[in-house]
C-alpha positions as CSV (number, residue, x, y, z in Angstrom):
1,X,1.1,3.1,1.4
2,X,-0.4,3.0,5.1
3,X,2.0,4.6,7.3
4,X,-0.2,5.6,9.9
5,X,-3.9,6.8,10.4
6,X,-5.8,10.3,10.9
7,X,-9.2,9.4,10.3
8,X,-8.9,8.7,6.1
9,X,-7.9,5.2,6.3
10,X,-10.9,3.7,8.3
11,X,-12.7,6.1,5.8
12,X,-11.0,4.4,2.5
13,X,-12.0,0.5,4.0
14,X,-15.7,1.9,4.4
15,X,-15.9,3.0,0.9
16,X,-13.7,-0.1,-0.4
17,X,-16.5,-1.9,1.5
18,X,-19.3,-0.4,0.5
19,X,-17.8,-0.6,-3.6
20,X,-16.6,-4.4,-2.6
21,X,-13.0,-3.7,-3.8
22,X,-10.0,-5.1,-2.2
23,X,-6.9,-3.6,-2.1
24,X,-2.7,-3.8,-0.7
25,X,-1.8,-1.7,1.8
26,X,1.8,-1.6,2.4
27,X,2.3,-0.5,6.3
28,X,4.4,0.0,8.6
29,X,5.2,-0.4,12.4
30,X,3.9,2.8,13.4
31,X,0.5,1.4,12.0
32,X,0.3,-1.8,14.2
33,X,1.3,-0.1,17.2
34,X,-0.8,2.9,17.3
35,X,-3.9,1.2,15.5
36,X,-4.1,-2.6,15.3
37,X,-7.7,-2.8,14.8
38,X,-7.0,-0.7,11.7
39,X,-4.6,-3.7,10.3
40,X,-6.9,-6.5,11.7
41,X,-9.7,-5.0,9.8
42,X,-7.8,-4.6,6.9
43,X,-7.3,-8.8,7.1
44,X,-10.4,-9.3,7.8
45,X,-12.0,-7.6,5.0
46,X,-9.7,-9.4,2.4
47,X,-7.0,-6.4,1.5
48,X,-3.4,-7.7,0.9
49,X,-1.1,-6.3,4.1
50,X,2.3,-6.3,2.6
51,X,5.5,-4.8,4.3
52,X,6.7,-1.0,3.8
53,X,9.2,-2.0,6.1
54,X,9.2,-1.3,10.2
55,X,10.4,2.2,9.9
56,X,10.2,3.4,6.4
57,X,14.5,3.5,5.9
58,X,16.3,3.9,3.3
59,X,16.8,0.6,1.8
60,X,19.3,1.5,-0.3
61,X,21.7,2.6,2.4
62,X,21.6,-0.8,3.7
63,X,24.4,-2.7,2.5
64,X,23.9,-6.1,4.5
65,X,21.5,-8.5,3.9
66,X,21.3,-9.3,7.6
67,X,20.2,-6.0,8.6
68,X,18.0,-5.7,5.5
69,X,16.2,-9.0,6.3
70,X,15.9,-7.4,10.2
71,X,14.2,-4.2,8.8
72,X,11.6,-5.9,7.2
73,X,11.6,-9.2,9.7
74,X,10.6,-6.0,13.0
75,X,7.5,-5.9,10.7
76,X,6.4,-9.2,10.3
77,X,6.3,-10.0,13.5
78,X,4.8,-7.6,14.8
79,X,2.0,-8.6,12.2
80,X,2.1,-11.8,12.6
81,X,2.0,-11.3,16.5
82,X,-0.9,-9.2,16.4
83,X,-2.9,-11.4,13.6
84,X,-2.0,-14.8,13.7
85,X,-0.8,-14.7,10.2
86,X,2.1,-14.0,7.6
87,X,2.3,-10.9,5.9
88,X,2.0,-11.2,2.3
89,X,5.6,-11.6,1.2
90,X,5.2,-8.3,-1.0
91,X,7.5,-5.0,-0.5
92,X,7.4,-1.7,-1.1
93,X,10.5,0.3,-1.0
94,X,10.0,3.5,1.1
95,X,9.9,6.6,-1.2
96,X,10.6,4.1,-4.0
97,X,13.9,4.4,-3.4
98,X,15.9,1.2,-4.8
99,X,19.1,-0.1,-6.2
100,X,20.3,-3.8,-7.4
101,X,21.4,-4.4,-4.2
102,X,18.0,-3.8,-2.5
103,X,16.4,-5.5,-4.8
104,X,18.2,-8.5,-4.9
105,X,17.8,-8.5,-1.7
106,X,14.3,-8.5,-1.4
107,X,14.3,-11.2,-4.0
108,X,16.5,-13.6,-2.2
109,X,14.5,-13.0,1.1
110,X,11.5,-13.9,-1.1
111,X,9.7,-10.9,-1.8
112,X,8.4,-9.9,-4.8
113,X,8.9,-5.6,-5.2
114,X,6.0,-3.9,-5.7
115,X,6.5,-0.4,-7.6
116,X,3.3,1.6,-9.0
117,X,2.5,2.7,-12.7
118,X,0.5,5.4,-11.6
119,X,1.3,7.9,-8.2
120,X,0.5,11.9,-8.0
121,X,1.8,13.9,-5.1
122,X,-0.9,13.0,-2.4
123,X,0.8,12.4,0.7
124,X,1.5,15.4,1.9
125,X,-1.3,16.4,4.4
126,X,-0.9,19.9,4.4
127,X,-0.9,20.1,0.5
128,X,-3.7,18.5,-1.2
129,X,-4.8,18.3,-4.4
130,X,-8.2,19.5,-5.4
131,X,-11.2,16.8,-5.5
132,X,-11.2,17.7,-9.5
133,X,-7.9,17.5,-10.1
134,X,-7.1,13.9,-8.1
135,X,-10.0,12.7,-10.2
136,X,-9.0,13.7,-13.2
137,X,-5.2,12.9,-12.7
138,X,-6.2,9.4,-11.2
139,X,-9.0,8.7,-14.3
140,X,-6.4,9.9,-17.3
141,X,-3.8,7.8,-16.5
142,X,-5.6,4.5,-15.7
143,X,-4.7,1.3,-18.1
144,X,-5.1,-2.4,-18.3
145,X,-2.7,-3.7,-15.2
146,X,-2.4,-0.5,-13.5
147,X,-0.8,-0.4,-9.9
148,X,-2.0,2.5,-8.5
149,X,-0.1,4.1,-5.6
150,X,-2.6,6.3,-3.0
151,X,-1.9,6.8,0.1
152,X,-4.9,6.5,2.1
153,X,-4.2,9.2,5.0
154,X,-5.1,11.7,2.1
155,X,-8.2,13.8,2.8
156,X,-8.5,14.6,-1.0
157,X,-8.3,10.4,-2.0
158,X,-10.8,9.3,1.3
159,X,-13.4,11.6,-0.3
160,X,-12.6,10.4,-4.3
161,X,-12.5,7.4,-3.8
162,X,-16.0,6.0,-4.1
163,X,-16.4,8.1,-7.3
164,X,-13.2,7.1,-8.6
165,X,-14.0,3.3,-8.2
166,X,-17.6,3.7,-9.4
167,X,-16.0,5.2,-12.3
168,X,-13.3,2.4,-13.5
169,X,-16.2,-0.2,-12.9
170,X,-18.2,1.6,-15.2
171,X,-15.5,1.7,-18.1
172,X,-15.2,-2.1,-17.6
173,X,-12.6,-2.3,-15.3
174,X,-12.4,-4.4,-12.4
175,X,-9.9,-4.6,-9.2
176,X,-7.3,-7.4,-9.2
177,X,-4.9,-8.3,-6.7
178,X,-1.1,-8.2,-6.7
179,X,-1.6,-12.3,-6.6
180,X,-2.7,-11.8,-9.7
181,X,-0.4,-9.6,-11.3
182,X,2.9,-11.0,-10.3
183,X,1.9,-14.6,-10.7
184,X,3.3,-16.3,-13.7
């Protein structure tokens, strides 16, 4: 989840570079605004952009499908305005916060949810884990199919992350795309 940038995020596309792993960031409007070369090179270099919505709300205190569709529409335009093309019709509830309205919502706007199976408390800047213990929290709960939620304004993940990649290649796996893993 890609709200906005302090220096890790450009960090986390050199290393996915460098490692030639792809990955979904799910951003929001903040993100376009205040660094739209940040999202173009995120197209550019093959990563999924999929839609966090415009301001990070609480989905599940919307209770019209209008204003629901707006919330995420703000983004997408804003994307596609600044790209050239559509965002990748995945979503991300903010906080993963969701109900059956929200996501029969999504669904009927033609999104497919996107949820993790693996997340550790690493978004808050002024409280991050240790380099040891992201590594070993990230590397004990990996599994065939794994959706795994970082959010890459963490200091601790931008300097993990090459090791932690390195690492799953070398136990045989490999890095699909949500494409993949929601296609039936």
């Amino acid at each position: 989840d890609a709200g906005y940038e302090n220096g890790n995020v450009a960090n986390i596309l050199d290393v996915m570079k460098e490692e030639n792993v792809t990955g979904a960031f799910f951003i929001l409007s903040n993100l376009i605004e205040r660094d739209p070369e940040l999202v173009c090179r995120m197209v550019n270099e093959g990563h999924t952009v999929a839609n966090h919505t415009s301001s990070h709300t609480d989905m599940t205190r919307v209770d019209d499908i209008e204003q629901f569709k707006a919330e995420l529409d703000r983004l997408n335009e804003k994307y596609t305005a600044l790209t050239g093309k559509e965002m990748a019709r995945f979503y991300r509830p903010p906080e993963g916060r969701f109900d059956e309205r929200s996501l029969s919502y999504a669904q009927r706007l033609g999104y497919k949810t996107v949820f993790w199976s693996f997340a550790y408390a690493d978004w808050d800047n002024a409280k991050q884990p240790s380099e040891e213990y992201a590594m070993k929290k990230i590397l004990d709960n990996i599994h065939p199919g794994a959706v795994v939620l970082l959010h890459p304004t963490s200091e601790t993940n931008a300097k993990i992350l090459g090791r932690v990649i390195r690492s799953l290649k070398d136990e045989g796996y490999r890095f699909g795309t949500l494409a993949e893993l929601t296609s039936k």
